[in-house]
N, C-alpha and C positions, 0 to 999 in steps of 0.2 A: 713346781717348776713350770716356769711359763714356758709355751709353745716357741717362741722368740730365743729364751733360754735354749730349748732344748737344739734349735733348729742350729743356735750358733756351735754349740759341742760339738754333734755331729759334724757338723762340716767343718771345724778343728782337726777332729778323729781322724777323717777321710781323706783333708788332704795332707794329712804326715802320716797316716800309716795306710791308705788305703782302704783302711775297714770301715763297712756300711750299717749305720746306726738305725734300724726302721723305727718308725712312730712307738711300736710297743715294746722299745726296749729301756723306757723309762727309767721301768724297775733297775734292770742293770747298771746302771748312771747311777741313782741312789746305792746298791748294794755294795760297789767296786770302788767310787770313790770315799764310803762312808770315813775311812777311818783318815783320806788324806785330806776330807775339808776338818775334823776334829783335831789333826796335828796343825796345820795352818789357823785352825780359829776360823774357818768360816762357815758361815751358819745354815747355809743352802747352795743346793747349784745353780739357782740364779746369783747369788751373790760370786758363787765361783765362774760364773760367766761372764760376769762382770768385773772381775779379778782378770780374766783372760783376755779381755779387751785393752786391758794398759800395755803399757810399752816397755815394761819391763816383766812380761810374762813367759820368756822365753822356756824358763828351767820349768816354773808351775806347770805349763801347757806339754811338756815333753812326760814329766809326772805322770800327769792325767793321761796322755795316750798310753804308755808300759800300764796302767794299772787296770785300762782296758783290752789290752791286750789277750788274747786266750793261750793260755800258757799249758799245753794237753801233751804229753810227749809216754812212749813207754816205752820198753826193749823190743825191739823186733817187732815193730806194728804192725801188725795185718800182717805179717808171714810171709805171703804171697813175692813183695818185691825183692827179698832177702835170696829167697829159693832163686831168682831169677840173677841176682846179683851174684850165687854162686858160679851161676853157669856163666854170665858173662864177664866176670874178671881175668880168668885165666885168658880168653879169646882174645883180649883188649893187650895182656901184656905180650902176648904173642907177636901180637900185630904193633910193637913199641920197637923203637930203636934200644937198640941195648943203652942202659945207663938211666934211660928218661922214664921218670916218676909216673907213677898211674895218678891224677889226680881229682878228687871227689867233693863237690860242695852241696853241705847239708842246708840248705834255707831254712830258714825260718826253725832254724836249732830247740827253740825253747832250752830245757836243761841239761839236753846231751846226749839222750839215751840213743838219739836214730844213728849220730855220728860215733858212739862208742861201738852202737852195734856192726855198723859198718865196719871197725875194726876188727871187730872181732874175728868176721867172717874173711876180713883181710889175712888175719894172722893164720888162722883156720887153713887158707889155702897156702900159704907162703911157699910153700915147693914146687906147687903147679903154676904159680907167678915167677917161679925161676930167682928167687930171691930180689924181684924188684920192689922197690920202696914206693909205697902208697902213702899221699899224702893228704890229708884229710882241712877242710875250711868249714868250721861251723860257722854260721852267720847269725844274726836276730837284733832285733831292734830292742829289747831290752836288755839292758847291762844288768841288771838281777840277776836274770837267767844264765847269762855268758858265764858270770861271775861264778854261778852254782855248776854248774858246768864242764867251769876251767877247774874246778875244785877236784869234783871227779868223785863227792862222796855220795852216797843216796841210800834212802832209809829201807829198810826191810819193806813194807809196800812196795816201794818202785821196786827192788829188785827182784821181788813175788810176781811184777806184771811182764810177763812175756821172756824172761829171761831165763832160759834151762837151767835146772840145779850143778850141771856137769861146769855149764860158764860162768856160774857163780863162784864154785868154790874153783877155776881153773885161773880167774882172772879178776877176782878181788879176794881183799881182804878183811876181813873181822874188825870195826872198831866199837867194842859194845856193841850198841844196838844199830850201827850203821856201818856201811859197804864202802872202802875207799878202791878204786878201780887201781888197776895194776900203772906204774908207772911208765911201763915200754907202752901201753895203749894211750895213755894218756900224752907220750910225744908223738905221737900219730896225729894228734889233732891241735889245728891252730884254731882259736875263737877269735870273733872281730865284730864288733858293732857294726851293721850293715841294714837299712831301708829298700825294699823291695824296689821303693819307687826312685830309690835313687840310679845311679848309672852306674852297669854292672862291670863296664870294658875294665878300669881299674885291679878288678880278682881275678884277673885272667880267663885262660881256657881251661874248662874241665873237659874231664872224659865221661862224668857219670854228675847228673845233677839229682839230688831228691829235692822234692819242694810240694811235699805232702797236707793235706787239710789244709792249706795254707789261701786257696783262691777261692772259697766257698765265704770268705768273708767279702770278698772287692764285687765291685757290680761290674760291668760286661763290659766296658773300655777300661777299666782299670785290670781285669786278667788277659786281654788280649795286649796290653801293656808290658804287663809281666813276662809272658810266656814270649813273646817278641824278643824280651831280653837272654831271659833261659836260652831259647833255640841259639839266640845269637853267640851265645858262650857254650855250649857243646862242642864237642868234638864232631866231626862228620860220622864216625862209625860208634858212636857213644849213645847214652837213650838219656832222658828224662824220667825220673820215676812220680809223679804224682798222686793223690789221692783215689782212695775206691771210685768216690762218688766223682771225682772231679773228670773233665775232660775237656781238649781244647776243639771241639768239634763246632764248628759256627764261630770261632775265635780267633784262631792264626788257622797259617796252609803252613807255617815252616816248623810242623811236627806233625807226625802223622802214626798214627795204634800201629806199635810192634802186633804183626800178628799173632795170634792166639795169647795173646797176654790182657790183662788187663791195670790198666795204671801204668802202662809201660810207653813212652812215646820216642819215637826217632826223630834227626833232625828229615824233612823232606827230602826227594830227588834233589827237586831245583836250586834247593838253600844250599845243599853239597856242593851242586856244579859252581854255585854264584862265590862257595869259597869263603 
């Protein structure tokens, strides 16, 4: 692959999904697209950059982004924001008008598990939420994943990773060798094809946004792009859950570290006042 080649992918990648393709991610390019230049018939990725340059590469080049996409999802990841989610759910439904829905979007979904587990813990509290209805928006840029997802089955690994044996057998079901999720969790959650970079005003306002490992891909205007949008669709008294590693420090001012948490973000003073 010429450097030509490579420079044109990349900047495909980035500007429909975001994600930053550095000089040695070569390998990646070859290992991810291998089997969709062998289904097309084409013989390299220069020749597939080359394929992507015509004027009718619209479906090809959407391909190629989903199958570079990092698709990493398990039950209850990292622990931490979940414990945190207990404590602030009930607070949130408290502080609701009676009748109005607590509502929650998962970004950047991949195959379901952050937004089933979110149910889970929904249902978990159901009587300290006073019987109000939670409702759940998974989002992601590949229809794969949505699709797997919206299905609600998952194989013995997935459900080995991060998932108590107590919510395994309390909230799926046995089929053979595979997990189909309970049907009342499963109307809990809407899935929707959705681009981070696209405009978020359309999905409404949440109360609670996760949007985990998800900015550790975009370079430094493209996450304070992001997070611009998050803060602007929270709730004033709602938080942002993000990644370990990740933080909007040097990024936005309109979120700012729930104390003593980590990966936990608020909207600002000023963003609240501005409304």
């Amino acid at each position: 692959m010429t450097p030509d080649s490579f420079n044109f992918l990349a900047g495909l990648v980035k500007a429909r999904s975001g994600i930053v393709l550095t000089a040695d991610k070569g390998y990646m390019l070859e290992t991810r697209l291998g089997a969709l230049l062998r289904r097309e018939n084409i013989p390299g990725l220069d020749a597939l950059a080359m394929r992507l340059r015509g004027p009718m590469a619209h479906a090809l080049a959407a391909e190629v982004v989903e199958a570079l996409t990092t698709n990493e999802s398990s039950f209850f990841r990292d622990g931490r924001p979940f414990e945190h989610l207990r404590k602030l759910l009930p607070r949130l439904a408290a502080a609701r008008p009676p009748g109005q829905a607590i509502r929650i979007w998962s970004a950047a979904c991949s195959s379901g598990q952050e937004a089933y587990s979110v149910a889970m813990v929904a249902v978990e509290l159901a009587t300290q939420l006073g019987g109000r209805r939670v409702d759940i928006l998974g989002t992601d840029i590949s229809r794969e994943m949505l699709d797997r997802a919206q299905d609600g089955v998952f194989t013995q690994f997935e459900v080995q990773r991060g998932l108590p044996v107590t919510m395994l057998v309390k909230h799926f079901r046995q089929e053979g060798t595979r997990w189909r999720i309970a049907p009342e969790l499963r109307a809990m959650v809407r899935w929707q094809g959705f681009n981070l970079l696209d405009d978020a005003r359309a999905l409404g306002r949440f109360d609670i946004v996760f949007c985990r490992n998800v900015l550790i891909y975009f370079d430094a205007p493209t996450k304070s792009r992001v997070l611009a949008a998050l803060a602007g669709r929270v709730a004033t008294d709602g938080v942002v859950y993000l990644g370990g590693a990740e933080t909007v420090l040097g990024l936005t001012d309109r979120l700012t570290p729930a104390a003593g948490e980590r990966g936990v973000y608020e909207p600002a003073r000023a963003t609240a006042r501005a409304g």
